[in-house]
N, C-alpha and C positions, 0 to 999 in steps of 0.2 A: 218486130217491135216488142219489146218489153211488155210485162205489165205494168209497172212505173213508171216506163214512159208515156203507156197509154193514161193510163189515169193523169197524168200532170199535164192531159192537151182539152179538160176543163174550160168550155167557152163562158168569156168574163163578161154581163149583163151589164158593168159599171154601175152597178148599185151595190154601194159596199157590202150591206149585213148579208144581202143575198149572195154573193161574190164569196163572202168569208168563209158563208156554211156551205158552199161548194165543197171549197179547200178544204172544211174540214172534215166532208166525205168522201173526198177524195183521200186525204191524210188516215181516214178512220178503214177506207177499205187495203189503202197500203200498207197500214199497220199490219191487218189481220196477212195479210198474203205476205210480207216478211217471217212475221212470227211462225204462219202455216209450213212456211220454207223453213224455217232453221230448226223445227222441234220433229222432226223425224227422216231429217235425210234418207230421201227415196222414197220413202211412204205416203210423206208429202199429208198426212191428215192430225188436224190438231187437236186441244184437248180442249176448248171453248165447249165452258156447262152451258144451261138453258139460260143463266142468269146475263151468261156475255151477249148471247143472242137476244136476247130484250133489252139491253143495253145498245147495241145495233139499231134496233128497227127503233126505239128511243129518239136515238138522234134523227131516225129519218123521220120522223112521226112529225119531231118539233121542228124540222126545213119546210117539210111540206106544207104544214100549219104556218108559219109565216110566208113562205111564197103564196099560198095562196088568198091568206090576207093582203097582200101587197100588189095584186092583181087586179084583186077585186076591186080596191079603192084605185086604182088607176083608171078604171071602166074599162077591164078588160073581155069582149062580149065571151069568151069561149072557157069562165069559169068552170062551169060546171063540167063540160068533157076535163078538163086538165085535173081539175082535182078528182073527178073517175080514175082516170090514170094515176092518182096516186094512190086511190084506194087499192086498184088490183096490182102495183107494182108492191106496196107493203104486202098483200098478200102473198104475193109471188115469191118475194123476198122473205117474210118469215115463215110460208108452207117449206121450204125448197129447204133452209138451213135445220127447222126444225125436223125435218124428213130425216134427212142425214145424217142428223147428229144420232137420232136416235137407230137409224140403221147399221151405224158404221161408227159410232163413238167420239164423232167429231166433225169437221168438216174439210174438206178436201179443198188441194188447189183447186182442182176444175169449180166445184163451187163458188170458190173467189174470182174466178176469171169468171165464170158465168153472171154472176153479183154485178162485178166493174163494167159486164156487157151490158146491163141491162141498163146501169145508172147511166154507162157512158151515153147510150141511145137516147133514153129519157132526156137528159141534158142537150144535146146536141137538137134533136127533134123540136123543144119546147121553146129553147134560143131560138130555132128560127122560125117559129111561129109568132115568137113575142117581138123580132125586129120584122118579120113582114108587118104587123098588126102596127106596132111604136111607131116604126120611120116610114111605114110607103103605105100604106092603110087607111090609118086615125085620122079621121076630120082634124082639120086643125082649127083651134077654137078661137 
């Protein structure tokens, strides 16, 4: 399976603005892993400064930051572990790229396949957390 195909299997919350900024980390890590693909056939590593890498963790900073507002006003009990987990995935995410970049001058596919593994997990793990808790869980009021 692809990297493109995998990023595009994105499970959908049915709540639009969260829904959207999936896509469009999905779309933001497809980008990078096209571009990584076509600027050095074979070498496979790109030329993303420090600036594109905080432009990265940016967008992830501001999903997180609204999922987890959106959670919380739902009364969801398991805020605080989920948004742990977003503290050490930004972590992860910006030690791992910043590592890189500055060892090797850029950042590599495997890096982007490792990126897309982490978010894919993240996403898939947290969906099913959030419909055990919504649909079979939650008191109903």
């Amino acid at each position: 399976m692809s990297l493109i195909h995998k990023i595009r299997e994105i499970p959908c919350l049915n709540v639009i603005d969260l829904d959207r900024e999936h896509q469009e980390i999905a779309n933001l890590i497809e980008k990078i892993a096209l571009k990584t693909l076509n600027l050095e056939k074979g070498m496979l590593v790109s030329v993303y400064s420090l600036e594109d890498i905080e432009d990265v963790v940016k967008v992830f900073e501001g999903h997180f930051r609204n999922e987890e507002l959106f959670i919380m006003k739902l009364g969801y009990p398991n805020c605080d572990q989920h948004n742990k987990e977003h503290i050490d995935l930004l972590k992860k995410i910006k030690e791992t790229m910043i590592r890189q970049h500055h060892l090797e001058g850029g950042i590599s596919i495997g890096t982007i396949f490792s990126l897309n593994s982490w978010i894919q997990k993240h996403f898939e793990d947290e969906y099913q957390k959030f419909v055990n808790y919504f649909c079979l869980e939650k008191p109903k009021e």
